[in-house]
N, C-alpha and C positions, 0 to 999 in steps of 0.2 A: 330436848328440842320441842319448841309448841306445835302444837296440834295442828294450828291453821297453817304451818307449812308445812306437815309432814305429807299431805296429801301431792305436795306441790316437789319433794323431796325423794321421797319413797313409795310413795303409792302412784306412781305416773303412767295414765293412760295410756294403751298401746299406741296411739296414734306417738306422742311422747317419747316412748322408750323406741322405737322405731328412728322418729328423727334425730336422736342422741346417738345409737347403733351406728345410723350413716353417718354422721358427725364421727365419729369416734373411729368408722374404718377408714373413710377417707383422708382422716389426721393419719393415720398408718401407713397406707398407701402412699401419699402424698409425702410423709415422712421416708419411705423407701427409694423413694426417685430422687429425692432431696439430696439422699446419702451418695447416690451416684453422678449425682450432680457436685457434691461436693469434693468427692473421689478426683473429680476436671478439674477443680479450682474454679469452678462458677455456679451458679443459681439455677433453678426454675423459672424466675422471676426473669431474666436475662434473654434464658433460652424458648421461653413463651412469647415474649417479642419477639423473637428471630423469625420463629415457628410463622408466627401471625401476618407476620410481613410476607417471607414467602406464600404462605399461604392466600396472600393478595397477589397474587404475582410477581412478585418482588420488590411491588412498590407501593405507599401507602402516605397518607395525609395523618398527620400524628392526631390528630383528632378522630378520625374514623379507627386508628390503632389504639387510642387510649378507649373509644366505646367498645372495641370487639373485646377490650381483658378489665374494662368495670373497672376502671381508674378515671380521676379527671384528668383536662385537658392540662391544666398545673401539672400533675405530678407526671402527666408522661414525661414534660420534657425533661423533668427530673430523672426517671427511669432510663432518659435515652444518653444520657451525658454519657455514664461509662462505656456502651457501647460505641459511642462515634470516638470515643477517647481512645479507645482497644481497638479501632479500627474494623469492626464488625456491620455496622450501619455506616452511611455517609447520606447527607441531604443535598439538597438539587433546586432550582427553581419549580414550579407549576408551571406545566409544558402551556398551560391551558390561563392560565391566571398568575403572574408575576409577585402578586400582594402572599402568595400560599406557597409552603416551603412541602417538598415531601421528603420519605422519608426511604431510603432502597438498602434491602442487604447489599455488602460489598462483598466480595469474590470471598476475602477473609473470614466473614460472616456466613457463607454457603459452604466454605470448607468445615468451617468449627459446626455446622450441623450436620455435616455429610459425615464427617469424624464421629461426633458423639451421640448423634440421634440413634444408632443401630443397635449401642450398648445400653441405652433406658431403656428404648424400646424393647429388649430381652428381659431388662431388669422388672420392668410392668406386665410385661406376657407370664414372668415365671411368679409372680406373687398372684396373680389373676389365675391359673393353671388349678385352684382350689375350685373352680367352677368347670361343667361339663359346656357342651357349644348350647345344648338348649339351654341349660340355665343363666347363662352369658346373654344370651337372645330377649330370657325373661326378663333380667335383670334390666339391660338396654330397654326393653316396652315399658318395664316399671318408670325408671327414672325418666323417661320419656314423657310420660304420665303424670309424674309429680312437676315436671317442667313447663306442663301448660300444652307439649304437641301430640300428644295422644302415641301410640303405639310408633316405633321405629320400623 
């Protein structure tokens, strides 16, 4: 291997070997919910829009949903096809603006997370379970901190 990238290969600064570490457990973690996710016969991808919508209260302008999960405004609609297809979403006029379409879980859509939210959520509690509640705490200020809002 040359020299001028071995510093860049194998000698890498803690700051470095730190951001690859989170890179590399989050692929794990993220890889564990995945598995339970695939266990349903659906996605994170799916159930993250579900999530986000309720979490707007049940309703949401696919624009404001495609900024809260870092997609553009193109590929929401793409991401939402299966769901209004599965009968999980269904869109509505703008109570408020006729020209803007939004976007609301459908009862179907609030069952399949009332169903399956309770067994991730065990399955992300029992791989996290490696961590004490202070260090959980730290962790949360840490990446709080690497996020730009200082301590949680």
């Amino acid at each position: 291997m040359r020299l001028s990238i071995q510093k860049y290969v194998l000698q890498q600064p803690l700051e470095v070997q730190a951001f690859f570490t989170l890179v590399d457990t989050t692929a794990e973690l993220v890889g564990a919910s995945e598995k339970y996710w695939a266990s349903k016969e659906t996605n994170g991808a799916r159930i993250r829009i579900l999530v986000e919508i309720a979490k707007a209260g049940g309703a949401i302008l696919p624009s404001s949903l495609a900024e809260r999960i870092g997609v553009t405004k193109a590929n929401i609609s793409v991401l939402l096809v299966p769901l209004e297809k599965a009968a999980y979403i269904r869109s509505f006029d703008h109570p408020g603006d006729g020209r803007k379409r939004m976007i609301e879980l459908s009862p179907e859509g609030e069952k399949l997370l009332e169903d399956l939210l309770p067994g991730n959520r065990a399955t992300i509690t029992d791989r996290m379970k490696a961590l004490n509640e202070n260090e959980m705490h730290m962790l949360l200020s840490l990446l709080g901190k690497l996020q730009g809002r200082g301590p949680l």
